[in-house]
VOGU-3710 file (C-alpha; in Angstrom, 3 decimals, decimal comma):
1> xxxxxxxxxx> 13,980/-24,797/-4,218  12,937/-23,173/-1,233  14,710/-21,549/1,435  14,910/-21,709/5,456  16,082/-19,601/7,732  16,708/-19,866/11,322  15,860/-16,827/13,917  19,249/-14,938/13,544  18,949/-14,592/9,837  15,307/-13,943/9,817
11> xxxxxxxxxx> 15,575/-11,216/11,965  18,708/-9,641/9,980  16,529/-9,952/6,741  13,732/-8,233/8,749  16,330/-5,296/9,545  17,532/-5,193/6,000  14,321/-4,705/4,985  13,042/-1,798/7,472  16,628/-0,410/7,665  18,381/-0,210/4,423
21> xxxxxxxxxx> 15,096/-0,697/1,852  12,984/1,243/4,276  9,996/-0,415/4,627  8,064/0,843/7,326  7,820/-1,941/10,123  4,094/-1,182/10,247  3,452/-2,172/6,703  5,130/-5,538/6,859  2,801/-5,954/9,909  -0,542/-5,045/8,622
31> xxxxxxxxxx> 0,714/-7,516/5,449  1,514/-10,654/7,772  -1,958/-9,579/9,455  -3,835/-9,819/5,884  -2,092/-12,965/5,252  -3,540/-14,799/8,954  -6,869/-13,000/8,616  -7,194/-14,613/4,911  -5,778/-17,958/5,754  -8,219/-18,040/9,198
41> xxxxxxxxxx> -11,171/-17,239/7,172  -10,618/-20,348/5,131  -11,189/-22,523/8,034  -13,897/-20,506/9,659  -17,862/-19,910/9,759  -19,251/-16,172/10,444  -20,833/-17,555/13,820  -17,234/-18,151/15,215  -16,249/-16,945/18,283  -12,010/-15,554/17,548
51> xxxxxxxxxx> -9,640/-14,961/20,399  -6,380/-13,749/19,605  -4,061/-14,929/23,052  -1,416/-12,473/23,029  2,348/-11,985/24,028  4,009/-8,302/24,211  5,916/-8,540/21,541  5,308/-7,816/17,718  3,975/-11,192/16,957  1,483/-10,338/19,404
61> xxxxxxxxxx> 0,810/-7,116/17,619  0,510/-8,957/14,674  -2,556/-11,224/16,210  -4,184/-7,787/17,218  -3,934/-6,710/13,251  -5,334/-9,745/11,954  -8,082/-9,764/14,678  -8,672/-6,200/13,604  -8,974/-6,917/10,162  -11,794/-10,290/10,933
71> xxxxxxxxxx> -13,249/-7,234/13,422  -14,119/-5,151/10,687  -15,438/-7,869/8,410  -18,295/-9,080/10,740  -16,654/-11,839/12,976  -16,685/-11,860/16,508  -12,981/-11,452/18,323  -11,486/-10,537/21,151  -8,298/-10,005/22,494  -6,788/-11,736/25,701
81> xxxxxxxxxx> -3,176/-10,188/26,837  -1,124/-11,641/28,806  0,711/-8,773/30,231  0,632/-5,559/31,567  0,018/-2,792/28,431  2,956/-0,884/29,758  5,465/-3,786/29,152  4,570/-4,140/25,506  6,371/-3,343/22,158  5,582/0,291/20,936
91> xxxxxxxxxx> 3,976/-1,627/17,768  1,872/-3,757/20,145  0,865/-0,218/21,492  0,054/0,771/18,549  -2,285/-2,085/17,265  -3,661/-2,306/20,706  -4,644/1,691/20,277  -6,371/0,919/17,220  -8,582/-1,995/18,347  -9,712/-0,287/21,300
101> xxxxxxxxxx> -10,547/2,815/19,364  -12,740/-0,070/17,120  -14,831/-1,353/20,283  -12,814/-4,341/20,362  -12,841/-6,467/22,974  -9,288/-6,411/24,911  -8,935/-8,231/28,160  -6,804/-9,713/30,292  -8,814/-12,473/31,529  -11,073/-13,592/28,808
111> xxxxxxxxxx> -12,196/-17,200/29,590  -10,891/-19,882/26,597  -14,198/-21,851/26,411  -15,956/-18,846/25,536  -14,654/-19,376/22,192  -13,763/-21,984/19,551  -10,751/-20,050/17,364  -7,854/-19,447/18,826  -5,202/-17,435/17,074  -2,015/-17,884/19,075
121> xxxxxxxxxx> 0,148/-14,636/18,485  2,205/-15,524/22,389  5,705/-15,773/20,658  7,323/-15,565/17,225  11,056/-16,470/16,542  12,542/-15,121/19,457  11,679/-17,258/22,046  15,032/-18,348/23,833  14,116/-19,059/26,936  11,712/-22,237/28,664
131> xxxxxxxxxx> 7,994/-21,248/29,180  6,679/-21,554/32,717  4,199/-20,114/35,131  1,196/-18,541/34,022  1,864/-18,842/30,434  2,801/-22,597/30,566  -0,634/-22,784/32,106  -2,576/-20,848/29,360  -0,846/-23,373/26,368  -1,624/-26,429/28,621
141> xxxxxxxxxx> -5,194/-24,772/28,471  -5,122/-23,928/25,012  -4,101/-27,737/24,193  -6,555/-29,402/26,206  -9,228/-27,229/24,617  -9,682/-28,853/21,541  -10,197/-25,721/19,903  -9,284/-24,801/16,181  -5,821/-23,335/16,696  -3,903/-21,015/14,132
151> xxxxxxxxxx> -0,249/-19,847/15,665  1,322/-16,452/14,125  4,495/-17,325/12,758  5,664/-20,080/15,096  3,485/-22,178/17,430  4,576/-20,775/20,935  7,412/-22,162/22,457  8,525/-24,260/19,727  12,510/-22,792/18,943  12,671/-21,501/15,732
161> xxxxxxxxxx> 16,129/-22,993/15,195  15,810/-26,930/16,652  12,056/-27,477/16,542  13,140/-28,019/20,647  9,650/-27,430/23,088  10,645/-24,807/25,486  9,114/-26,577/28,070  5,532/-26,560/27,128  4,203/-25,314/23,117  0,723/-24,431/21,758
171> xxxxxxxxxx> -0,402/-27,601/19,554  -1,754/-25,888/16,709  -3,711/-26,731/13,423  -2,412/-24,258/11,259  1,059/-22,082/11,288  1,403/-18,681/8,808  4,313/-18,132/8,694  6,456/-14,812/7,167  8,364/-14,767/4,344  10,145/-18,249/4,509
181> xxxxxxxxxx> 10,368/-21,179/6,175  11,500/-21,674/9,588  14,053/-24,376/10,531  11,939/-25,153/13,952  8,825/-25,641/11,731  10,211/-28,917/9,934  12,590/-29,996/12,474  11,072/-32,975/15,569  9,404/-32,520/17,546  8,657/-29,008/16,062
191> xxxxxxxxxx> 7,304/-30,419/13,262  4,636/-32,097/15,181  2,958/-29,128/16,274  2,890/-26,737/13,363  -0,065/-28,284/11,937  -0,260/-27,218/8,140  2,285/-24,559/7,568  1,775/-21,810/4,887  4,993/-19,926/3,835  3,228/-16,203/3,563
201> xxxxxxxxxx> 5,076/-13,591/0,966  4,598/-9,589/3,436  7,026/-7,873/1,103  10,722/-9,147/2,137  12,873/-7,850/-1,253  14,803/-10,370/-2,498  18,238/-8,821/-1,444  16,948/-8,762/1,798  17,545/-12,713/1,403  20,566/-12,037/-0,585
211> xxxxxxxxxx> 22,364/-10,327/2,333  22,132/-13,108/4,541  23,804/-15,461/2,365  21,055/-18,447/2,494  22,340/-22,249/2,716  19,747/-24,174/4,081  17,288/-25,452/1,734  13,602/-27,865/0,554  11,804/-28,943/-2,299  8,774/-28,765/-4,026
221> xxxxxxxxxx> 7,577/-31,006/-6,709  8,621/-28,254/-9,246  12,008/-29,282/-8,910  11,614/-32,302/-10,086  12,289/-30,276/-13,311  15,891/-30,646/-12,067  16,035/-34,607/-13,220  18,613/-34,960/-15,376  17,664/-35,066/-19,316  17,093/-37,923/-21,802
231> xxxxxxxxxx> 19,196/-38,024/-24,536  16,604/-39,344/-27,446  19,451/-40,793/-28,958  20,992/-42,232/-25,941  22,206/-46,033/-25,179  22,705/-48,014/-21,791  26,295/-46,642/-21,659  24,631/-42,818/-21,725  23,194/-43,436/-18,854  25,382/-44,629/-16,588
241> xxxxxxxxxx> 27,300/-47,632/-15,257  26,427/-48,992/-11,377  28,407/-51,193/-9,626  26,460/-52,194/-6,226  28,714/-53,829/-3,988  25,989/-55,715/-1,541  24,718/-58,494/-0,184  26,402/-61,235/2,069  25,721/-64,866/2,639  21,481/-65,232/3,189
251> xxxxxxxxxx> 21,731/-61,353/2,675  20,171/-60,614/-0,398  17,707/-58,474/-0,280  19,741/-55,036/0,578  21,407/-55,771/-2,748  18,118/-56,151/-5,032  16,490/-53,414/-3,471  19,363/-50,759/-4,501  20,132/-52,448/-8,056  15,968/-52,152/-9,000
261> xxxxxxxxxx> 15,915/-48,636/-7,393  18,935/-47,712/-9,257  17,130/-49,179/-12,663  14,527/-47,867/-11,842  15,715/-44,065/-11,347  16,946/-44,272/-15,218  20,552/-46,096/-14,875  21,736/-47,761/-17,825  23,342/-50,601/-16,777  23,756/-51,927/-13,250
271> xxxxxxxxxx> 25,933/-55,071/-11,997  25,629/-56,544/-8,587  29,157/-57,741/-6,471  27,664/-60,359/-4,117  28,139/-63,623/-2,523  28,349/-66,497/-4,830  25,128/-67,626/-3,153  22,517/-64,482/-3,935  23,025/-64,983/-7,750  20,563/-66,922/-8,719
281> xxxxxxxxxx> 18,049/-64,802/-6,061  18,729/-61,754/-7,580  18,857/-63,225/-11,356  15,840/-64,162/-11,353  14,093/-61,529/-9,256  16,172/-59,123/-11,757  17,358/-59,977/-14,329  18,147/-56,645/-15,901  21,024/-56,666/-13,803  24,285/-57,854/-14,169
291> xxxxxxxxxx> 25,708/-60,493/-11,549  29,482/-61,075/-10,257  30,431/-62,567/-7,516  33,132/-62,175/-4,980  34,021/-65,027/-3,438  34,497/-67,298/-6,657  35,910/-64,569/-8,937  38,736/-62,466/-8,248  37,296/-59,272/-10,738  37,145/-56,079/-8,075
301> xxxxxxxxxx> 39,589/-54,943/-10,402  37,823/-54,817/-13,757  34,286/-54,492/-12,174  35,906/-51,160/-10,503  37,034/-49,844/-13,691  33,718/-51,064/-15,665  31,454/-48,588/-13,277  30,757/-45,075/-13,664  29,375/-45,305/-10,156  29,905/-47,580/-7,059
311> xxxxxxxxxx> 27,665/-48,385/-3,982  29,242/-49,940/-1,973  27,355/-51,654/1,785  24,404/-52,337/1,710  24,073/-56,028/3,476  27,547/-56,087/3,003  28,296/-57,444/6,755  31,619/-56,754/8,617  33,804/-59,675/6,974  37,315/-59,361/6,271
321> xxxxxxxxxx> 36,000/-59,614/2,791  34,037/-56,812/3,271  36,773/-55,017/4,434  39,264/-55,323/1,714  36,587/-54,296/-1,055  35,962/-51,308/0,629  39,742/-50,365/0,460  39,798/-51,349/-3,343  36,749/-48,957/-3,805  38,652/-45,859/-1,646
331> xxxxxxxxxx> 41,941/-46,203/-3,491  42,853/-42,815/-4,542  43,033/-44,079/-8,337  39,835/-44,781/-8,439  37,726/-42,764/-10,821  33,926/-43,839/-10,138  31,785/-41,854/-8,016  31,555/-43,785/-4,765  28,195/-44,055/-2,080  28,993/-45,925/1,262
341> xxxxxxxxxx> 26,346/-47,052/2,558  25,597/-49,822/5,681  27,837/-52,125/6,857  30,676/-49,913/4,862  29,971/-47,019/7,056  30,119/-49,840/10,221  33,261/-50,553/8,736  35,074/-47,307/9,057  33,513/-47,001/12,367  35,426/-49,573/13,438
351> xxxxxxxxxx> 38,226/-48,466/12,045  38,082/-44,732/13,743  37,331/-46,653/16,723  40,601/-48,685/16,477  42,153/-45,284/16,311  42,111/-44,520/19,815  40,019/-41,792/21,558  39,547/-39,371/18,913  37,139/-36,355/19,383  34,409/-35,563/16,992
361> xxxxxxxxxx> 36,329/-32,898/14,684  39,263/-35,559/14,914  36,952/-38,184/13,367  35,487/-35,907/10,598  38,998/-35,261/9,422  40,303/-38,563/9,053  37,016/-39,849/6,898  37,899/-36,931/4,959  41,859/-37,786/4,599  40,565/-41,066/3,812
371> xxxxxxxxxx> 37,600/-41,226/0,920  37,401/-39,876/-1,948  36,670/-35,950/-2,663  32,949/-35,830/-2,756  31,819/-39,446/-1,503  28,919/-39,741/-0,316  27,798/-41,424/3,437  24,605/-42,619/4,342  23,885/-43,140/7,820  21,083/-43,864/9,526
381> xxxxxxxxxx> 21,008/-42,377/13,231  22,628/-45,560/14,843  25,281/-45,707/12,176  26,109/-42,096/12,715  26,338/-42,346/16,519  29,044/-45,287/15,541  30,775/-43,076/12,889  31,204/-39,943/14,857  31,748/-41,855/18,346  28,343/-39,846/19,958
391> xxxxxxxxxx> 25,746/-41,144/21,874  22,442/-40,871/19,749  20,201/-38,596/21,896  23,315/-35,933/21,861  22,965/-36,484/18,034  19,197/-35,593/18,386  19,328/-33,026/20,385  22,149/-31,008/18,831  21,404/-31,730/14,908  22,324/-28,773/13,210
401> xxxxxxxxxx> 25,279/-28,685/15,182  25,952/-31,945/14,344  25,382/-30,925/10,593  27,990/-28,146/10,693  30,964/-30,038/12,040  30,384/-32,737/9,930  30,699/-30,526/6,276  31,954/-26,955/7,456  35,070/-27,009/4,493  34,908/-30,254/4,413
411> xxxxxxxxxx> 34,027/-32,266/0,809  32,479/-35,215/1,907  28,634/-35,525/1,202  26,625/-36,458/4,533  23,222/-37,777/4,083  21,797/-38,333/7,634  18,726/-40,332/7,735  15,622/-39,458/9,750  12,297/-38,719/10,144  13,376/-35,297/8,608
421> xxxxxxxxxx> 16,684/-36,480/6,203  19,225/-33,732/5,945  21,709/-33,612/3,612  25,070/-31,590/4,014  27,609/-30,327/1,435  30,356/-27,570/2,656  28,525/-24,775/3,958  24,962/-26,397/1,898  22,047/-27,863/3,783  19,305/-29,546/2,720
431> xxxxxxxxxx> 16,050/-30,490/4,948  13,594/-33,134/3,024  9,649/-32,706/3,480  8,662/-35,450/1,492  7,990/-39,409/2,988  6,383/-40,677/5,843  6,241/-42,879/8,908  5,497/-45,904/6,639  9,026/-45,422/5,213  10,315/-46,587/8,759
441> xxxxxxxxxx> 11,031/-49,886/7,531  13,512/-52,463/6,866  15,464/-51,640/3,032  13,970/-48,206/2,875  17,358/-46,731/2,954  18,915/-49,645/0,851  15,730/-48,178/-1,648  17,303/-44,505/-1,419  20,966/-45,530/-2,196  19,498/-47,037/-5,408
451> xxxxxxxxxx> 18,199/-44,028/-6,131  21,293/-41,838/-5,627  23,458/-43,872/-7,594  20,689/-43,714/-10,417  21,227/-40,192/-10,610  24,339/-39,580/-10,651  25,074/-42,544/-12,874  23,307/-40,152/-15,639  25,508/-37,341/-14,446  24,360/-35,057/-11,413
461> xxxxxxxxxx> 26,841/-34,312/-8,949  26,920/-36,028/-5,417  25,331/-33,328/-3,601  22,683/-32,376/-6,342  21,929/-36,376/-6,693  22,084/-36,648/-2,643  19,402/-33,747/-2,205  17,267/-34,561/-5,198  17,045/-38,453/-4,747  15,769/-37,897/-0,748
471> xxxxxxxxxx> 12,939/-35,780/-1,951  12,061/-38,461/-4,871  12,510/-41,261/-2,497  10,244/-39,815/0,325  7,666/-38,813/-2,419  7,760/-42,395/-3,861  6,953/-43,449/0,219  4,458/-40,819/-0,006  2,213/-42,322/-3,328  2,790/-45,500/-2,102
481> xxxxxxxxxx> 1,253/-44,524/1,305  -2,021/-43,814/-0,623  -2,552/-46,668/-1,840  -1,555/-49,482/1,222  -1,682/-47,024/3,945  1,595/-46,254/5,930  1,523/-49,430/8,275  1,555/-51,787/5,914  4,368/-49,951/3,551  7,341/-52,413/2,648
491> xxxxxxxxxx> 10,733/-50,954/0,815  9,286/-52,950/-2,430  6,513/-50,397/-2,527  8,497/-47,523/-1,921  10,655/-49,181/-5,460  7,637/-49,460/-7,693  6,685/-46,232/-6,838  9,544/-44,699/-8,542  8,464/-44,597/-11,950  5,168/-42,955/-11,244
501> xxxxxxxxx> 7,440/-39,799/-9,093  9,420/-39,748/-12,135  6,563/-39,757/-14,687  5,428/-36,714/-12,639  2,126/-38,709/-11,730  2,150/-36,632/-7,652  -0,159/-36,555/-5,403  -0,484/-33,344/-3,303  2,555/-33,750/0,074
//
């Protein structure tokens, strides 16, 4: 895994790192300049013209270094401030000191079409304030340029906490950024204008981390290495029991596409709870899986006890059936792990709903007085804008809020699905990379709940299983994607493109 910080703990691991390890600020800096200079020169020709645009602050001084360092290896830069020298940092003053003693080039009024690199050192992580005037002018500039852009550390005026656009933000090509990821970098619309992003190692110490207690997490395809093992000398019961409780009347679908996913992930056995009238659908599109209905047979009981596992939603519909097989699955004696999904999650809406005028925290603590000690919820944006009684732009705009109050000492598992899936645990966050806008379509998330259950039916725990099957969902979106393209993408691709994510067959995300 790989860690993200927001601005308040990158800037504490910063002062760890100057102030208790004593690493001179000034050789962090001339590292994060090494690290843009090399990463520029990948994308560059010697007869480029550079221009470093500038702020006052240190990631400005950090442009000067790395223009410095092109400078003195033959390329053409110059710098263009955007203030007055006397209102700058005293390492700004310092790199600007430097380049001048070099002969370079340090204006402020150089004209942008002069040149066609732009290194965009205006703000770093500290930004807290909207852009306007003069410098809302020079981004709008900068965007409409269609230059080659490469932003120091954050494109400018994108928050380093929300991803929010501080009224106006440099588009840019390419982000380096310092020693870890940046919540603003993978969070919309933030995401959107980082361009590639390259996590840069400067020399942060590892307790430097340490003392700022990271919880917010991604993934790489090395840990995929965290799938749970094969037993050579397994059997179906080894790997898990699933009991998918999906699927109404001319609802079928939702219920296939978890049971295959769920097969497909590695669970043993799997047995679909559906209307009397999807059997022979999902029998003969799979018939690996077991079939029991629940409108002819009264067996909640004994297919409850049968599963190691239980989804329970998915195309389930709001019936009063419905209803009472959710409170079978929640009963406090029940031992299986338990995913809610869908129309169960519409369900309990409805019930918190019928519960009068309840705030947000009010909400939160009844799901948890009511399900089971690490269950784990699924909802989509509209489904969580039901659950927690909050309109869905308040939901978008305040996310990581959103993300605390809904699993600060709590022990429910939240997976809330978006462009950018996070999944929450106690203090624990997880932000997905993986998938695409392809994946936007009708059964994707009926596909991930397949997955989930697959993985914990062979024994990870609900928040492990939650974080690990969003990555291997979004990179089965992702293969799939190169092959059909993202607009023609269907759920059924993103399911037969399991097995090759599993069998480690990647492409590069």
């Amino acid at each position: 895994m790989e860690y993200i910080v927001d601005s308040d703990k990158m800037k504490s691991i910063d002062k760890y790192t100057m102030e208790v390890i004593k690493i001179p600020p000034l050789v962090l800096m001339e590292r994060a300049a090494l690290e843009i200079a090399k990463k520029v020169k990948l994308y560059i020709e010697k007869e480029d013209r550079i221009l470093v645009v500038c702020g006052p602050g240190n990631n400005g001084a950090d442009g000067v270094a790395a223009g410095r360092i092109l400078f003195l290896q033959g390329y053409h830069v110059a710098i263009l401030l955007t203030f007055e020298r006397e209102n700058c940092s005293e390492q700004m003053k310092t790199q600007l000191t430097i380049a001048q003693n070099l002969g370079i080039s340090i204006d402020n009024s150089n004209t942008i079409c002069e040149y066609n690199i732009i290194i965009d050192a205006l703000f770093g992580i500290g930004l807290s304030k909207p852009i306007g005037g003069k410098l809302a002018d020079l981004i709008q500039e900068i965007n409409e340029s269609n230059l080659r852009v490469f932003s120091v550390d954050m494109p400018s005026g994108i928050s380093a906490d929300t991803g929010r656009i501080m009224n106006t933000a440099v588009k840019a090509d390419y982000t380096i950024t310092f020693g870890y990821m940046k919540q603003g970098l993978l969070l919309y619309p933030g995401a959107d204008f980082a361009g590639n992003i390259s996590v840069v190692d400067i020399g942060f110490p590892a307790v430097a981390l340490d003392s700022v207690k990271p919880d917010t997490f991604y993934y790489s395809t090395k840990d995929l290495s965290l799938l749970p093992k094969r037993l050579k000398h397994g059997h179906k019961g080894t790997f898990g029991k699933v009991l998918v409780i999906a699927g109404s009347e001319g609802m079928s679908g939702a219920a296939y596409l978890s049971a295959k996913a769920c097969l497909k992930t590695g669970a043993g056995m799997v047995k679909v709870f559906s209307a009397s009238s999807n059997r022979s659908i999902v029998q003969t599109l799979l018939p690996e899986a077991l079939f029991a209905s629940y409108d002819t047979e009264d067996n909640i009981l004994s297919a409850i006890g049968w599963a190691d596992v239980i989804v329970i939603g998915p195309g389930l519909g709001l019936s009063n059936k419905a209803e009472k097989l959710l409170d079978e699955v929640i009963k406090p004696q029940v031992k299986a792990d338990l995913i809610i999904d869908a129309d169960a999650i519409n369900i309990l809406a409805n019930r918190l709903d019928a519960g009068g005028n309840l705030s947000i925290n009010e909400r939160i603590d009844r799901l948890s007085s009511i399900l089971p000690t690490t269950s784990i919820l699924t909802p989509h944006p509209m489904e969580l804008s039901r659950l927690l009684g909050l309109p869905m732009d308040y939901i978008s705009d305040n996310i990581f809020d959103i993300v605390k109050q809904c699993s600060y000492n709590n022990e429910l598992v939240y997976v809330l699905k978006n462009a950018r899936t996070i999944v929450a645990y106690s203090s624990k966050k997880y932000i997905n990379i993986s998938g695409n806008n392809g994946m936007a379509t009708a059964g994707s998330g009926d596909v991930l709940t397949g997955i989930i259950a697959g993985l914990m039916a062979q024994g990870m725990k609900a928040f492990e299983a939650a974080t690990l099957a969003v990555y291997i969902h979004g990179l089965a979106g992702d293969l799939a994607a190169t092959k059909i393209g993202e607009y023609s993408l269907m759920a059924g691709d993103i399911v037969n493109s399991i097995s090759d994510v599993l069998s480690y067959k990647l492409v590069e995300v």
